[in-house]
C-alpha positions as CSV (number, residue, x, y, z in Angstrom):
1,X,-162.4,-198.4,106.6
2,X,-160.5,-196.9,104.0
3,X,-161.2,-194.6,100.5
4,X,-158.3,-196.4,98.6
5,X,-160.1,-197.3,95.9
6,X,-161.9,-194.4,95.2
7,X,-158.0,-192.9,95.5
8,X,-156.3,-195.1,93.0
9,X,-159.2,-195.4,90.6
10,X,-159.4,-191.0,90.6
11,X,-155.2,-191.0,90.5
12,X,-155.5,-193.1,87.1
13,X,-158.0,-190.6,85.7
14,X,-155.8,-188.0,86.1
15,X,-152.9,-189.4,84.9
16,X,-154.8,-190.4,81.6
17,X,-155.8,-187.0,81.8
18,X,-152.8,-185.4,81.3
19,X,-151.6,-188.4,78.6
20,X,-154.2,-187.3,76.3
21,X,-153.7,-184.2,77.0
22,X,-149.9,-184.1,75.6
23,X,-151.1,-186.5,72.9
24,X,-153.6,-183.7,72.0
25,X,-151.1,-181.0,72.1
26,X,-149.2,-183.0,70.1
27,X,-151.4,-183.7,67.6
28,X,-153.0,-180.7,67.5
29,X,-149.2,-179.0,66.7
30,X,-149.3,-181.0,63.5
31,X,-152.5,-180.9,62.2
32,X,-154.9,-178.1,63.6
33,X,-154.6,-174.9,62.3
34,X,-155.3,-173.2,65.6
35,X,-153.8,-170.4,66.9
36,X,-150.1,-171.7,69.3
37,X,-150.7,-169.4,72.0
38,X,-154.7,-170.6,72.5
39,X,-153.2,-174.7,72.2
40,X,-150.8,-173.8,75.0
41,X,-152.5,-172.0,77.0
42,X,-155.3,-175.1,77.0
43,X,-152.8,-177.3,77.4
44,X,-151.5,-175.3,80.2
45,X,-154.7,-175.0,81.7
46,X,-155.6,-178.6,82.1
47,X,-152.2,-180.0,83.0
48,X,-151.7,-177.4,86.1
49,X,-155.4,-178.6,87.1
50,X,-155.0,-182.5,86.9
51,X,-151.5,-181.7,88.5
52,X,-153.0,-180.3,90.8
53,X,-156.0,-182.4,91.9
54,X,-153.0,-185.4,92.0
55,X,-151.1,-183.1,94.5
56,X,-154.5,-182.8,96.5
57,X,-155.5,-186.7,96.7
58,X,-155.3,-188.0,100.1
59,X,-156.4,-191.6,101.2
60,X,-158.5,-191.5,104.6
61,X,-158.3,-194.4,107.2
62,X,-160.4,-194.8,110.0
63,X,-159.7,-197.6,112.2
64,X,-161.6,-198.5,115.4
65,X,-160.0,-200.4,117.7
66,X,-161.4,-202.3,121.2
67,X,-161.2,-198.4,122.8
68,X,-159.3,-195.8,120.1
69,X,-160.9,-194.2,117.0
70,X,-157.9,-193.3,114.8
71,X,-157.7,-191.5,111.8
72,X,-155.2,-191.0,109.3
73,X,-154.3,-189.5,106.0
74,X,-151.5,-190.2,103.6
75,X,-150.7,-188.9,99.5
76,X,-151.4,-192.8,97.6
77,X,-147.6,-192.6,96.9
78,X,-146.3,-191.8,99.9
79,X,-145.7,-194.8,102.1
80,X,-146.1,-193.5,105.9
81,X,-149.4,-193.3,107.3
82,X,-149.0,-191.3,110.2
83,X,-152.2,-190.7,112.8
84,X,-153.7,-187.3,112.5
85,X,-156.6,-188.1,115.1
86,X,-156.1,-190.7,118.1
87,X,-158.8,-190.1,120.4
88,X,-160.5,-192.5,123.0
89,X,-163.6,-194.0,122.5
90,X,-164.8,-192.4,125.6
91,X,-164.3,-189.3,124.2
92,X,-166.1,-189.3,120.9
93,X,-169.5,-187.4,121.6
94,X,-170.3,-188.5,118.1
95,X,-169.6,-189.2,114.9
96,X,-171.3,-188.2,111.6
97,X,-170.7,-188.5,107.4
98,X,-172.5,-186.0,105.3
99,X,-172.7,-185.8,101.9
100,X,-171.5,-182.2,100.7
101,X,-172.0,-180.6,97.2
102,X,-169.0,-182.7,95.8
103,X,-167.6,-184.5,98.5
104,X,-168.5,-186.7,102.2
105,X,-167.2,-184.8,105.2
106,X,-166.9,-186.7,108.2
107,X,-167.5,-184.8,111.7
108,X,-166.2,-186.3,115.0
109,X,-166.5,-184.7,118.1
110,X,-165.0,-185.2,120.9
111,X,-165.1,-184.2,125.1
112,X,-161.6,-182.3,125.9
113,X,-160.8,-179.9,129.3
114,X,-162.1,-177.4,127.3
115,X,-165.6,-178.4,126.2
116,X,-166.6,-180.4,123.1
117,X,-164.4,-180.2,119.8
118,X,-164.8,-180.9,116.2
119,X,-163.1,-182.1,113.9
120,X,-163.9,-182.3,110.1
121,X,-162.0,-184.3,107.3
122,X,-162.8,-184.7,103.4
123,X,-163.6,-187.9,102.6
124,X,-163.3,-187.6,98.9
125,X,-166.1,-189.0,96.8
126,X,-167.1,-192.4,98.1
127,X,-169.7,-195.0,96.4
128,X,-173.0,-195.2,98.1
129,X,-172.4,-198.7,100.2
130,X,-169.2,-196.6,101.6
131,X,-171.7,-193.8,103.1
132,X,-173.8,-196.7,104.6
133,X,-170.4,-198.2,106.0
134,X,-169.9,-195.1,108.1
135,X,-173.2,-194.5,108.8
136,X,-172.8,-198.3,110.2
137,X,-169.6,-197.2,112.0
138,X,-171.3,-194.0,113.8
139,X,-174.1,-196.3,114.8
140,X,-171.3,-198.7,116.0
141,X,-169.7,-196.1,118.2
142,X,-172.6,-194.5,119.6
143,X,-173.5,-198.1,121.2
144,X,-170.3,-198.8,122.6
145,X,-170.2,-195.6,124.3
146,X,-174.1,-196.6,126.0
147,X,-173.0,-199.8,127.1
148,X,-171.5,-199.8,130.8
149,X,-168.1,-200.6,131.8
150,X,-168.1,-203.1,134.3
């Protein structure tokens, strides 16, 4: 399960973003009377926050395999995924997705030496069927850790 999408589609935005943004500037230059250091300072504004938000997109993996739960985050154009969470299934007490103000946060839990530890990654925005998927996943997790090994 992956937020590539959601990743690509919110990268574009930007992007067009900051497009228009110059083309405003531009324009603006020419044929607004409006004040240079107000135009910049706009301009300014906006590109240092869609830059920004570009820097800050990460896509999120999670991949459940016969008895690993692995996570991993990369930038869209980067091209290594590296693992920032390999845990055993054993291990995972549980797993959760909850919708935040803006965002889905994921929780995962898991037994260590030490006691129980959590874990929490930004999911991003995700489309409502996405939610369910985790929700599905959890659910998925939760019965293979009931069921005895043999």
């Amino acid at each position: 399960m992956n937020n590539r999408k959601e990743i690509a589609f919110a990268m574009y935005g930007f992007v067009l973003i900051i497009l228009l943004d110059i083309l405003f500037l531009l324009f603006a230059k020419k044929f607004i009377a409006i004040d240079k250091v107000l135009l910049y300072s706009c301009f300014f504004v906006v590109f240092m926050f869609c830059t920004w938000r570009l820097i800050m997109l990460k896509t999120f993996s999670l991949e459940v395999s016969e008895h690993i739960l692995s996570i991993k985050y990369r930038h869209p154009l980067v091209p290594n995924h590296h693992p920032v969470l390999e845990v055993p299934l054993r291990k995972v007490i549980f797993l959760k997705v909850e919708k935040g103000i803006i965002n889905y946060i994921m929780i995962i839990s898991i037994n260590t030496k030490r006691g129980m530890r959590s874990f929490y990654y930004r999911l991003g925005n995700l489309p409502e069927h996405q939610g369910d998927k985790f929700k599905k996943m959890s659910d998925l997790i939760s019965y293979v850790k009931a069921e005895p090994e043999l």
